[in-house]
C-alpha positions as CSV (number, residue, x, y, z in Angstrom):
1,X,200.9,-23.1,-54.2
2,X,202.7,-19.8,-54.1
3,X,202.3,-17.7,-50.4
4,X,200.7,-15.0,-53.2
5,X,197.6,-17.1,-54.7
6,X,197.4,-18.7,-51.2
7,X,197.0,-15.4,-49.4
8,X,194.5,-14.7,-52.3
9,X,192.6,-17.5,-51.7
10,X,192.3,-17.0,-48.0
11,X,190.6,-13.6,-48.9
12,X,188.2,-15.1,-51.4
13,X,186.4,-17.5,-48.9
14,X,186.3,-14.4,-46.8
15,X,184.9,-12.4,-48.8
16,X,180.9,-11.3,-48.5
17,X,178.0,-11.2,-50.7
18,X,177.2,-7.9,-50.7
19,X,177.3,-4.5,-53.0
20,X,181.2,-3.1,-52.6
21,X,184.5,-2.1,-54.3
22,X,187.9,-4.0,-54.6
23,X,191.3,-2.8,-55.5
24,X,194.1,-5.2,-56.8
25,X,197.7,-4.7,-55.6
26,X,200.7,-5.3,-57.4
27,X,204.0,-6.9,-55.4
28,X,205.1,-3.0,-55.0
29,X,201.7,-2.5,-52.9
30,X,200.7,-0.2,-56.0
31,X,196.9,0.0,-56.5
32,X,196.5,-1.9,-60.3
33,X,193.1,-2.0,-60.4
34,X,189.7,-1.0,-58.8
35,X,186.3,-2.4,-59.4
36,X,182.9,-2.5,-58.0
37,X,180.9,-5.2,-57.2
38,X,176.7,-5.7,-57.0
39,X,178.6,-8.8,-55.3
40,X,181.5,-9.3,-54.2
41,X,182.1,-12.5,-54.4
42,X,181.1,-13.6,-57.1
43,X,182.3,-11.0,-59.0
44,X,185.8,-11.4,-57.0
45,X,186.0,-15.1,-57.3
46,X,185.6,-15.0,-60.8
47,X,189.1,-13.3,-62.0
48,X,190.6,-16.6,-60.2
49,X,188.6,-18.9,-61.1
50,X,188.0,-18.5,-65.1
51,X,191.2,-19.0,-68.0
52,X,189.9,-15.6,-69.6
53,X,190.9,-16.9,-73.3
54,X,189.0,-14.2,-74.9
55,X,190.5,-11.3,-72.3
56,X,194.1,-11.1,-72.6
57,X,194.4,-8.0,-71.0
58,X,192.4,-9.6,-67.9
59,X,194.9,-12.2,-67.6
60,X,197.9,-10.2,-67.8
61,X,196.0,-8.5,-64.7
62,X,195.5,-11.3,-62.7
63,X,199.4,-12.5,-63.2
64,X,200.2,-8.9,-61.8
65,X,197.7,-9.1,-58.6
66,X,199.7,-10.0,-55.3
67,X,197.1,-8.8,-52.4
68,X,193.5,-7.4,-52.4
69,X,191.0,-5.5,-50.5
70,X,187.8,-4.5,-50.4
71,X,185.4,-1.9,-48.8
72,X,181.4,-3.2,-48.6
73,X,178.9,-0.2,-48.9
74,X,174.9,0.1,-49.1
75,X,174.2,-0.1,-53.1
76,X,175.8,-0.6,-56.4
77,X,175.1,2.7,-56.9
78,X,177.2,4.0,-54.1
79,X,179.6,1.2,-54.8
80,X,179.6,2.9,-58.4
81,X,180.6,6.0,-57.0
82,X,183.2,4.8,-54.7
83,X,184.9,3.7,-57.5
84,X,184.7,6.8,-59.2
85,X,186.4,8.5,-56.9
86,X,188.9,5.9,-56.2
87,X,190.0,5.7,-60.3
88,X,190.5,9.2,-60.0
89,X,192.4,9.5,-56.9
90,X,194.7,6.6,-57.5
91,X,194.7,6.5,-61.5
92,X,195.4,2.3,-61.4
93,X,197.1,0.9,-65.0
94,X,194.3,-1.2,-65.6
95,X,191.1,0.8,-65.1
96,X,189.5,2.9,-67.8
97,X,190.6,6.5,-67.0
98,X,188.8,9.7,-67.7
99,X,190.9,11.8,-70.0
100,X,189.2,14.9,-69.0
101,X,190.8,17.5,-66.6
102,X,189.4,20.8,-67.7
103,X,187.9,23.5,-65.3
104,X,184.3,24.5,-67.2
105,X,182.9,27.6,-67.1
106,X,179.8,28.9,-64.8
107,X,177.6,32.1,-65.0
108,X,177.8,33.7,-61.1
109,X,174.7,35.6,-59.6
110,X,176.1,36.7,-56.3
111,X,174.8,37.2,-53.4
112,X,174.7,41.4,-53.0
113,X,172.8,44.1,-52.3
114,X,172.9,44.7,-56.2
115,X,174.0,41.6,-57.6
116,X,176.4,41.2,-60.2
117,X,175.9,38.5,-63.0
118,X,180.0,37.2,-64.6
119,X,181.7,34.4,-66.1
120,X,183.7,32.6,-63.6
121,X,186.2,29.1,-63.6
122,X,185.9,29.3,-59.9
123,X,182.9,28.3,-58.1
124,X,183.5,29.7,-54.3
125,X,180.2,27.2,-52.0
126,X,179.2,29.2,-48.8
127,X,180.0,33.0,-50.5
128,X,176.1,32.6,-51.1
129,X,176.4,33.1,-54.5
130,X,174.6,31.0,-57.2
131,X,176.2,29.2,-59.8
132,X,174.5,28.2,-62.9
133,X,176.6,25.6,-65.3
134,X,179.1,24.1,-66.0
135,X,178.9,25.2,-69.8
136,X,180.6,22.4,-72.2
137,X,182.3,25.5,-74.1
138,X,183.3,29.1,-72.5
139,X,181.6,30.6,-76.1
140,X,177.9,28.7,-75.1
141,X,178.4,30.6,-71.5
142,X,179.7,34.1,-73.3
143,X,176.6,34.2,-75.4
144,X,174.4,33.7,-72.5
145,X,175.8,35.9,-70.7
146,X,176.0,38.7,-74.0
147,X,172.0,37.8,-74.1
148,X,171.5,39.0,-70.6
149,X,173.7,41.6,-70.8
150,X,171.8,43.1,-73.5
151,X,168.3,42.3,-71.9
152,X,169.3,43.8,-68.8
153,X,171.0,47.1,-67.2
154,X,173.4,45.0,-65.1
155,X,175.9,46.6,-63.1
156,X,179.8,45.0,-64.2
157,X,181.9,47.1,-61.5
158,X,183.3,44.7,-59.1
159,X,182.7,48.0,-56.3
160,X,181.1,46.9,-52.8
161,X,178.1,48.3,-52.6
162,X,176.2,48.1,-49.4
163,X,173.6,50.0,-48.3
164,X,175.9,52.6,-46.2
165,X,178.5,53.4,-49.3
166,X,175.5,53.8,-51.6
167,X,173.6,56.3,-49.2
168,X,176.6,58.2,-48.2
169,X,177.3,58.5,-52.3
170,X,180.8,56.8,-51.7
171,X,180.8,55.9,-55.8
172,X,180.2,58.0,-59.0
173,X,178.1,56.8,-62.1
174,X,180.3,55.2,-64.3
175,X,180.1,55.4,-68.5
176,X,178.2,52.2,-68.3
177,X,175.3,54.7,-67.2
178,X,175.5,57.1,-69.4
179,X,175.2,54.6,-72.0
180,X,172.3,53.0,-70.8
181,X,174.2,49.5,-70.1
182,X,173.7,50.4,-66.1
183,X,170.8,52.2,-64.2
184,X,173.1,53.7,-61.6
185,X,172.9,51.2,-58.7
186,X,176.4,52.9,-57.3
187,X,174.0,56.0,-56.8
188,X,171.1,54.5,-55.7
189,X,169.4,55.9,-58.5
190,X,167.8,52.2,-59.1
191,X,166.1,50.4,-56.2
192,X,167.5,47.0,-55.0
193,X,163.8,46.2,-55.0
194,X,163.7,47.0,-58.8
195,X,166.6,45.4,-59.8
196,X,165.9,42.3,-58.3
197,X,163.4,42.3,-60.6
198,X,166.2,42.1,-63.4
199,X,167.8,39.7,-61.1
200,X,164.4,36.9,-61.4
201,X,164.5,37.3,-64.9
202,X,168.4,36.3,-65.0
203,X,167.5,33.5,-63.2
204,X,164.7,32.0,-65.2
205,X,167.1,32.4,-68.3
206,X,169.9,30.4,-66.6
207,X,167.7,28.2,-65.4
208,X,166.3,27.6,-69.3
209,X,162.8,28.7,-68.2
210,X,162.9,30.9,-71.0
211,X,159.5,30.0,-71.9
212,X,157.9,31.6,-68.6
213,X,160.2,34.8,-69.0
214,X,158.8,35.1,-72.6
215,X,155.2,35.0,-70.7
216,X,156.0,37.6,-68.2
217,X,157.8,40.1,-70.9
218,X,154.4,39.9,-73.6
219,X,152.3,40.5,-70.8
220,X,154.9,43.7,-69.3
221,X,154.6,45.0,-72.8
222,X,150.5,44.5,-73.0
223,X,150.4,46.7,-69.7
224,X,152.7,49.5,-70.9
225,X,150.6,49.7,-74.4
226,X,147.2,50.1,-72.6
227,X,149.1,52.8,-70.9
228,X,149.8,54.8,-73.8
229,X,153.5,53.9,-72.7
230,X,154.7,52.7,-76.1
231,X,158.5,54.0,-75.8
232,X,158.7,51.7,-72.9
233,X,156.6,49.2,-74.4
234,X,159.3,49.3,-77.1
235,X,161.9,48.5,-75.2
236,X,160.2,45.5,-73.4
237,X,159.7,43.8,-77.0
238,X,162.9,44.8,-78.4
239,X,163.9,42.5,-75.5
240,X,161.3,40.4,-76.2
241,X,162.3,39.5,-79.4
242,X,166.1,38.3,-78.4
243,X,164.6,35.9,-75.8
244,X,162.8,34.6,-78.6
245,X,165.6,35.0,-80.7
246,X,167.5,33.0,-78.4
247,X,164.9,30.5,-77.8
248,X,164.4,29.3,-81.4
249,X,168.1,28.2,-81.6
250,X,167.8,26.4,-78.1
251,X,164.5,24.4,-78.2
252,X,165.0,21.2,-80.2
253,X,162.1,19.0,-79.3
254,X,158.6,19.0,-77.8
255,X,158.9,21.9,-74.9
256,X,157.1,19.1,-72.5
257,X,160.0,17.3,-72.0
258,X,161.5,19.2,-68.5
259,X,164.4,18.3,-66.4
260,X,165.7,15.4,-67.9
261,X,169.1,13.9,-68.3
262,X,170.7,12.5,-71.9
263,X,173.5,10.2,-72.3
264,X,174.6,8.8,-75.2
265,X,177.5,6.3,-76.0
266,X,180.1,5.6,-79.1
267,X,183.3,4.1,-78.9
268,X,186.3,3.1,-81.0
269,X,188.8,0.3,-80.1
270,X,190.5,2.7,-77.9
271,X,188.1,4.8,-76.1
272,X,184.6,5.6,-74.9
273,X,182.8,8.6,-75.5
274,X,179.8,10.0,-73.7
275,X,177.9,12.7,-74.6
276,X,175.7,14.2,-71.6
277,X,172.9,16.7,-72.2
278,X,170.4,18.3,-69.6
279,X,167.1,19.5,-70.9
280,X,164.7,22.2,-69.6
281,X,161.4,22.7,-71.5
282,X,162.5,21.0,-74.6
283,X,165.7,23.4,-74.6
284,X,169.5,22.2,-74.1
285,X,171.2,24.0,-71.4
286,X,174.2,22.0,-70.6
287,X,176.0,19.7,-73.5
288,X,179.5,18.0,-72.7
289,X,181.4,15.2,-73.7
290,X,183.9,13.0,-72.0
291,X,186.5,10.0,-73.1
292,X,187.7,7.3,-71.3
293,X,190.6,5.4,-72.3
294,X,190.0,1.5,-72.4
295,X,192.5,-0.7,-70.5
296,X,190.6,-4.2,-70.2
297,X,188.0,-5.8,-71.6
298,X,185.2,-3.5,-70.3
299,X,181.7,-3.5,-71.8
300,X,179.7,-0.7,-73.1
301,X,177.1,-0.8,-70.2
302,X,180.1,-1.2,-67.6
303,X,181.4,2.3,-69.1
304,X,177.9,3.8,-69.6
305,X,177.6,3.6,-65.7
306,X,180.7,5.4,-65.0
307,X,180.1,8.2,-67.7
308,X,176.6,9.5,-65.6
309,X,177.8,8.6,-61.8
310,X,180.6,11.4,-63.2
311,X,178.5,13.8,-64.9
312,X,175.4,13.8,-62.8
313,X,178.1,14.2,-60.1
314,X,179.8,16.9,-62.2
315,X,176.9,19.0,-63.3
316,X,174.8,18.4,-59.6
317,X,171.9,16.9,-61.7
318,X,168.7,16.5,-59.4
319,X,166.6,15.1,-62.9
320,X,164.6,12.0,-62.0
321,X,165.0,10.9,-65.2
322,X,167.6,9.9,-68.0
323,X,167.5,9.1,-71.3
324,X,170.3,6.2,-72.8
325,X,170.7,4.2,-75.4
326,X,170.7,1.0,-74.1
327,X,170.8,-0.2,-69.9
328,X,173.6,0.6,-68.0
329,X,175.4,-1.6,-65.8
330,X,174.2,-0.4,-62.9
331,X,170.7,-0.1,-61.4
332,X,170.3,4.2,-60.7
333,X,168.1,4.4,-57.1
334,X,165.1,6.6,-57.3
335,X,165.8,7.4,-61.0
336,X,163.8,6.0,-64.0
337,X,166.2,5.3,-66.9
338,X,164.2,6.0,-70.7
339,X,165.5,4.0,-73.5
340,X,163.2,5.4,-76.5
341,X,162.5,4.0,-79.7
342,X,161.0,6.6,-81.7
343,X,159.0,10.2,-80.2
344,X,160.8,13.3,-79.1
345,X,162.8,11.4,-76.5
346,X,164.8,9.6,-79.1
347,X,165.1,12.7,-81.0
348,X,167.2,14.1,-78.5
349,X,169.1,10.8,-77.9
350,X,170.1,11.1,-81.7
351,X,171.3,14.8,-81.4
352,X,173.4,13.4,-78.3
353,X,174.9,10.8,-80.1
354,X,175.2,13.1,-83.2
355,X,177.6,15.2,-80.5
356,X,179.5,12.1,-79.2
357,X,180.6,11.4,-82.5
358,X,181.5,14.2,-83.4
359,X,184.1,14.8,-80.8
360,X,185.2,11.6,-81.7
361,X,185.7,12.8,-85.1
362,X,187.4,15.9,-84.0
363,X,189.6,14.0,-81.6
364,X,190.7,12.0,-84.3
365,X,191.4,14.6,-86.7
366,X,193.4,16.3,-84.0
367,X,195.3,13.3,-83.4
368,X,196.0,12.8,-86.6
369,X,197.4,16.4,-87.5
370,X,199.8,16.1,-85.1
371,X,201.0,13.0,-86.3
372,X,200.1,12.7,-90.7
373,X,201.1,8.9,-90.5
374,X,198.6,7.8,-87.7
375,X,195.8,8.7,-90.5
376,X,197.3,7.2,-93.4
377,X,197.7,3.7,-91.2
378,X,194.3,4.1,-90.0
379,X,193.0,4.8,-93.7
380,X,195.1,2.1,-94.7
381,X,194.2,-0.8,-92.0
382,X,190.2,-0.1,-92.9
383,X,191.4,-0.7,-96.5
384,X,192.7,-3.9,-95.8
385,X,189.5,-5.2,-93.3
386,X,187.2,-4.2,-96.3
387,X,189.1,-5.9,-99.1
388,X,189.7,-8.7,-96.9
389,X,193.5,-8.9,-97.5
390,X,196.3,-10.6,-95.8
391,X,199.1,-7.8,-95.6
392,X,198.3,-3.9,-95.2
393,X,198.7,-2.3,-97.9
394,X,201.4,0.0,-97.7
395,X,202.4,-0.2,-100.9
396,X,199.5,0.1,-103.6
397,X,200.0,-0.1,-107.9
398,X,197.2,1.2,-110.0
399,X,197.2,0.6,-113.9
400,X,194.9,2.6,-116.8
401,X,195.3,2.0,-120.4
402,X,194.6,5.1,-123.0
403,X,194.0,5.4,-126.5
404,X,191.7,7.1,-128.8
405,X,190.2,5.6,-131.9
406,X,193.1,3.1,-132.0
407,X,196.0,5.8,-131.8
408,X,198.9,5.6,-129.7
409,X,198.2,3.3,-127.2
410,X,199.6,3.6,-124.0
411,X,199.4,2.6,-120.2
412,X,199.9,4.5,-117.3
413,X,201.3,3.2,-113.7
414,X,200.3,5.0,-110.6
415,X,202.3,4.2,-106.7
416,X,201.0,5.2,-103.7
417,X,202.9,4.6,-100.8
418,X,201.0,5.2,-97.7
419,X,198.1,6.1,-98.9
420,X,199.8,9.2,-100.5
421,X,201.1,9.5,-104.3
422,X,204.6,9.0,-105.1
423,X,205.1,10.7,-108.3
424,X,208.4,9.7,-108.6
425,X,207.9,5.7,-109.1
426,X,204.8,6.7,-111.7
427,X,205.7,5.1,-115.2
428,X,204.6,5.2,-118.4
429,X,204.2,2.5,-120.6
430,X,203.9,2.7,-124.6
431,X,202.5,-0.4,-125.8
432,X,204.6,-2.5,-128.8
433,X,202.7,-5.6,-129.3
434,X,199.1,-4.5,-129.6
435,X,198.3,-3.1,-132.5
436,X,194.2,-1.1,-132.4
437,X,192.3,-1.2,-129.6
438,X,193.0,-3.6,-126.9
439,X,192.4,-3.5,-123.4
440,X,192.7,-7.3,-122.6
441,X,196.0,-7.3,-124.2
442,X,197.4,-3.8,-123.3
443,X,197.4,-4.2,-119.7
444,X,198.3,-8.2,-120.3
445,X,201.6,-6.3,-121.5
446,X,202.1,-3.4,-119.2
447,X,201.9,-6.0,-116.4
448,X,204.3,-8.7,-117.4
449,X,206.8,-5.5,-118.2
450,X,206.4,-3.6,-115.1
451,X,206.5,-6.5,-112.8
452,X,209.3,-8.8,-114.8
453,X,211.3,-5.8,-114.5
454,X,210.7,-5.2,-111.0
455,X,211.8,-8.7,-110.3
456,X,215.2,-8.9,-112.6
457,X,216.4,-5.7,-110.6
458,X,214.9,-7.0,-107.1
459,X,213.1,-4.3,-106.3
460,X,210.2,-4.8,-103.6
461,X,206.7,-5.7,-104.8
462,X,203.5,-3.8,-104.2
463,X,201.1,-5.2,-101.5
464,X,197.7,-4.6,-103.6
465,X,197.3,-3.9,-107.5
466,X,194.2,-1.9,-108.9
467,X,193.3,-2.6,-112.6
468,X,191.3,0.3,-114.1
469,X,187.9,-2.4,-115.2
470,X,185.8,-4.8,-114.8
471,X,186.2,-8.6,-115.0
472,X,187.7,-9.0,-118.8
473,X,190.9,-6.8,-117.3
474,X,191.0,-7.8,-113.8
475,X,191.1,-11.6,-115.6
476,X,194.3,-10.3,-118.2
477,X,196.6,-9.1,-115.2
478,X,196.0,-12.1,-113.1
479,X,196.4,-14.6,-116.0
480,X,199.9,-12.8,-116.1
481,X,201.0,-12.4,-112.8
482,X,200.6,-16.2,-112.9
483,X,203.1,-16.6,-115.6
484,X,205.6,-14.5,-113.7
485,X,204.8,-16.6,-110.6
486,X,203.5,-13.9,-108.8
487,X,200.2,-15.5,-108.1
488,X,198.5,-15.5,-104.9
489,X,201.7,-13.1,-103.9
490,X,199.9,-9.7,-104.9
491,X,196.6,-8.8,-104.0
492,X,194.7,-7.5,-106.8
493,X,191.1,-5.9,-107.8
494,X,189.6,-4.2,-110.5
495,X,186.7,-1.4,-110.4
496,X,184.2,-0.8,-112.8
497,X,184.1,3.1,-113.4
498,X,180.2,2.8,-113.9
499,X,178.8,1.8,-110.6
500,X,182.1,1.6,-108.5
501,X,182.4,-2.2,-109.1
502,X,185.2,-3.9,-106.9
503,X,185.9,-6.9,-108.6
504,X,188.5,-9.6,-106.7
505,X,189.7,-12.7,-108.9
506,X,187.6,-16.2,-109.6
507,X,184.4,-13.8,-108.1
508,X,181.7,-13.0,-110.5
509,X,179.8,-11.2,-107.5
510,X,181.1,-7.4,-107.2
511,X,182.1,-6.1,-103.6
512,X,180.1,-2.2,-103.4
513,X,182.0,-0.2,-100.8
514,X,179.7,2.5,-99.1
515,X,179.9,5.3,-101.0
516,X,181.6,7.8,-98.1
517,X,183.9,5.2,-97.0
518,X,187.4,6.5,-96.8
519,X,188.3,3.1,-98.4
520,X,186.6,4.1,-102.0
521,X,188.0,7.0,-101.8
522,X,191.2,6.0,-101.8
523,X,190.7,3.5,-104.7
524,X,189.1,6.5,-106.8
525,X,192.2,8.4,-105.9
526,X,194.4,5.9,-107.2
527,X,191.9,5.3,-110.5
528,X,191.6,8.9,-111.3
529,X,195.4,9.5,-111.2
530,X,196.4,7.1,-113.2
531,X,193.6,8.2,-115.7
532,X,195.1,11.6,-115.2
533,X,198.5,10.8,-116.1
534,X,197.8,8.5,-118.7
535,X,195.3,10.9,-120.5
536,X,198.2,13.7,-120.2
537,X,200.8,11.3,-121.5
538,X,198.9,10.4,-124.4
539,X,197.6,13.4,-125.5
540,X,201.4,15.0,-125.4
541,X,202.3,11.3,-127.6
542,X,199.6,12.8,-130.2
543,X,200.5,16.5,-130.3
544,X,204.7,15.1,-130.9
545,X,203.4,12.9,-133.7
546,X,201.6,15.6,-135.1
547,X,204.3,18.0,-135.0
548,X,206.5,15.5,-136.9
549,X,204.1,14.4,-139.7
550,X,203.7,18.0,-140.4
551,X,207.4,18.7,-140.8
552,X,209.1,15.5,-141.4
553,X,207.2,15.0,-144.5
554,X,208.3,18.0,-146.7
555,X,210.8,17.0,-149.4
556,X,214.1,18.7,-148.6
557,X,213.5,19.7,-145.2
558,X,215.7,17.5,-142.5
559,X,215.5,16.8,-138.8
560,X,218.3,19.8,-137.8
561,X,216.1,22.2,-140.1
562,X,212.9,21.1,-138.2
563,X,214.4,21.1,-135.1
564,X,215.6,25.0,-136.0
565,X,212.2,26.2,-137.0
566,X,210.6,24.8,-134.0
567,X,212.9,26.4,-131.7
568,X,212.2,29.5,-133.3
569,X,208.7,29.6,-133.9
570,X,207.7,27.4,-131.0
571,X,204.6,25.7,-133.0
572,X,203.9,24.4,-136.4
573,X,200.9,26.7,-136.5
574,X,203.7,30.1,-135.8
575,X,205.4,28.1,-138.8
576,X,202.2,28.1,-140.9
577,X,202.1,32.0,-140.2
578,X,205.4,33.0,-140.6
579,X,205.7,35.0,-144.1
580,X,208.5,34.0,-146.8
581,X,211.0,37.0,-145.9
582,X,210.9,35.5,-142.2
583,X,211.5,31.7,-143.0
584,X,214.1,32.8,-145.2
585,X,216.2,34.8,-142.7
586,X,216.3,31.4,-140.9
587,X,216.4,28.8,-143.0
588,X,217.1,30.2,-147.0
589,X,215.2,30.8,-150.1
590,X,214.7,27.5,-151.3
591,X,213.6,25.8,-148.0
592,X,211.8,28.3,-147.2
593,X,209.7,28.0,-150.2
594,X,209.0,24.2,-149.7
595,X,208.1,24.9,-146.5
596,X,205.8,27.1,-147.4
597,X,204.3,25.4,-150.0
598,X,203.8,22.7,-148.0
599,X,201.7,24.0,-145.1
600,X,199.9,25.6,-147.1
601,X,198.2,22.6,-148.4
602,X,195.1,21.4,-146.8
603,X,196.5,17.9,-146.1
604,X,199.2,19.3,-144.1
């Protein structure tokens, strides 16, 4: 035994059964890894003792591990929050990491003998100002504060002023004043009693007790009107009517659910996201969400723990209770953990998961901008798990046959090379040894060509081939990729236009991709291209072979006179309109006569 595992193993017999953290050392003394414990031996002991098949990440930890300590506390709960702290102070390899370092903005009420009411990134404890946030997104915060703003003659000077400058008339009235957007507080021509009526009503809207300043305003305006103060009284509904305003795009659910916390969890094989959400009176009034990047084997609930020790820590959440999707890891003191099933409560559950996945989404796109092929790999990989093949396919064939009423048969070959078109490996195939209408033997053709060829010259071989039809097609190709030997080398399906049929080989069951997934999409990109291009390709076949038959077959008239007129008149039907005098400045009497003659007849 090593001095390492034998050190190791001296601290595990040591070790107590109690709530606590541990940190992992590498042979540098670098913090690796921290973890917290509801014991700690057990939970200790049991990165030595286990083979951790399914965790290869965990075992390349525990090679790496040369000392470790630990730290008992209380709880889990405070052992949950050591931890926190600890991953962000050190940052180990190992430990899922928080990629979130943004300063949020809060709305500031300070503390003044006319307060002022501003958007601030700094939050100042002992100024005895209050600060109301953080907001997920400075625009949330900017139209909160525009809403109070316009409710409210606020002051927005930064001036000091105390009692002394305002009596001794230190400051002048400002524009704000004479606009109505201040009531003169630099002058004293407002009361600090009177505006800190403004002030409570601030307060209630930060504080999403919007509902009880709605209240208090109805009843303000009631009193004017019995009054006979109706200019007033217009003013009081006028702000009235935003708070309402306001209200109807914040309240979401029932307005009984107050002061509760919402967390809600997706992931991807990367990263965890949590969305948290705090509710007053059935209104949102905080909305965030953070990632953590993945290192080990971590489970859902273990991540679910960490998201709301951080953001109850973040946002200084005193709610008793919070709403999850499933149990986290650790067991919350003095808080009662909700995970609904239906009602209002899982309403709001949804709308937080509707948000975590959407930042997901966004981070992805993102992600994906800034680097084109991470999306087409991506695309490609979910491709291959859904068609169940063996290679990615990077690059993808995809075969359509045209003809109309028997005429002009041909095939069309579309690449895409990941995920995207490549125009310039399209083909064009027009079909010699079919003769009418036939799919089954068309693309039995256009495949042993394309591919024989492809093989004589060496060329590399697509990874997945898509036949444009069902089973009578998808069974032509494969019959002759067998003769070429290519067999069980190519992947290959076929779809049914009708109903999005994905057929595979020897299966009489269809495969039916869900209808938004990127995968069907990119098969009905591939179809409809090669549809395109063989639809354009034959119709151009039928216009050529109509320009000929129209020419070719007047007596006396050769290919170089042909050829002259069309370069002249452009079109057989300029030809047909052309008078005599003008054919024969191009071509002569005679021939112009025959010409003539001849389009002129209805047959023609």
């Amino acid at each position: 035994m090593s001095d390492t595992n034998r050190h190791i193993k001296d601290i595990l017999t040591l070790l107590p059964e109690s709530p606590g953290v541990y940190q992992y050392f590498d042979k540098e003394g670098t913090i690796i890894y921290v973890g917290k414990a509801k014991n700690l031996k057990r939970r200790v002991s049991s990165y030595f003792n286990k083979q951790h098949e399914d965790a290869p990440k965990t075992r390349v930890l525990v090679r790496n591990i040369a000392d470790l300590k630990y730290i008992v506390v209380g709880s889990e709960e405070d052992a949950l929050h050591l931890e926190n702290s600890l991953i962000k102070k050190y940052r180990p390899r190992y430990n899922v990491l928080l990629k979130d370092d943004k300063t949020y903005p809060w709305i500031c009420v300070t503390k003044e003998e006319y307060p002022r009411v501003f958007l601030t990134r700094r939050v100042e404890r002992g100024s005895g100002a209050k600060y109301y946030g953080p907001y997920a997104h400075v625009h949330v915060a900017k139209t909160v504060l525009e809403l109070i703003h316009d409710l409210f003659p606020l002051r927005t000077c930064r001036l000091s002023l105390t009692a002394d400058a305002v009596s001794s008339r230190k400051h002048k009235v400002c524009l704000q004043y004479h606009i109505k957007r201040c009531k003169g507080c630099c002058e004293g021509r407002i009361t600090p009693r009177e505006y800190a009526t403004y002030i409570d009503a601030v307060k209630h809207i930060l504080n999403g007790n919007t509902g009880r300043l709605s209240e208090m305003l109805v009843a303000e305006m009631q009193e004017l009107a019995s009054q006979l103060r109706f200019e007033e009284a217009q003013v009081v509904k006028e702000r009235y009517d935003l708070v309402e305003r306001y209200r109807a795009k914040s309240v979401v659910v029932s307005s009984v659910i107050n002061n509760v916390d919402v967390f809600s969890y997706d992931e991807d094989d990367n990263a965890a996201f949590i969305n948290f959400m705090h509710v007053k009176g059935g209104s949102i009034v905080q909305s965030v969400t953070i990632e953590y990047r993945k290192k080990l084997d971590e489970t859902a609930s273990e991540i679910l723990s960490l998201g709301i020790a951080e953001l109850r820590a973040r946002f200084e959440s005193t709610s008793r209770e919070i709403i999850v999707p499933f149990e986290p890891e650790v067991t919350f003191e003095q808080l009662h953990i909700t995970v609904p099933e239906r009602g209002d409560k899982r309403k709001l559950l949804d709308i937080s998961l509707q948000n975590a996945r959407q930042y997901k989404v966004d981070r992805l796109k993102q992600a994906e901008k800034l680097n084109p092929e991470q999306r087409a790999t991506r695309v490609l990989s979910r491709l291959q798990k859904d068609l169940y093949l063996d290679e990615l396919p990077i690059h993808i064939e995809c075969f359509d046959n045209s003809n109309i009423q028997g005429t002009n048969p041909v095939s069309a070959c579309v690449v895409f090379k990941k995920a995207k078109p490549s125009k310039r490996d399209y083909r064009h195939f027009i079909v010699k040894s079919v003769d009418g209408p036939n799919d089954y033997a068309t693309m039995k053709e256009v495949i042993y060509r394309r591919y024989h060829r492809l093989l004589e010259a060496g060329e590399s071989l697509p990874q997945l081939i898509v036949v444009d039809g069902g089973k009578g097609q998808l069974s032509a190709a494969l019959e002759t990729l067998e003769s070429l030997g290519l067999r069980g080398k190519i992947a290959i399906i076929g779809i049914a236009e009708r109903l999005e049929e994905i057929y595979f080989p020897e299966d009489s069951v269809p495969l039916y991709l869900d209808k938004n997934s990127e995968s069907l999409r990119l098969i009905q990109h591939l179809r409809d291209e090669a549809h395109r291009f063989g639809i354009t390709h034959h119709r151009d076949r039928r216009s050529k072979q109509q320009v000929v038959s129209s020419l070719d077959n007047i007596k006396g008239i050769g290919p170089q006179t042909r050829d002259a007129l069309l370069r002249h008149f452009k079109s057989v039907k300029r030809i047909r309109e052309a008078t005599v005098e003008e054919l024969t400045a191009l071509i002569g009497a005679s021939k112009a006569q025959k010409v003539k003659e001849a389009l002129s007849t209805p047959s023609q």
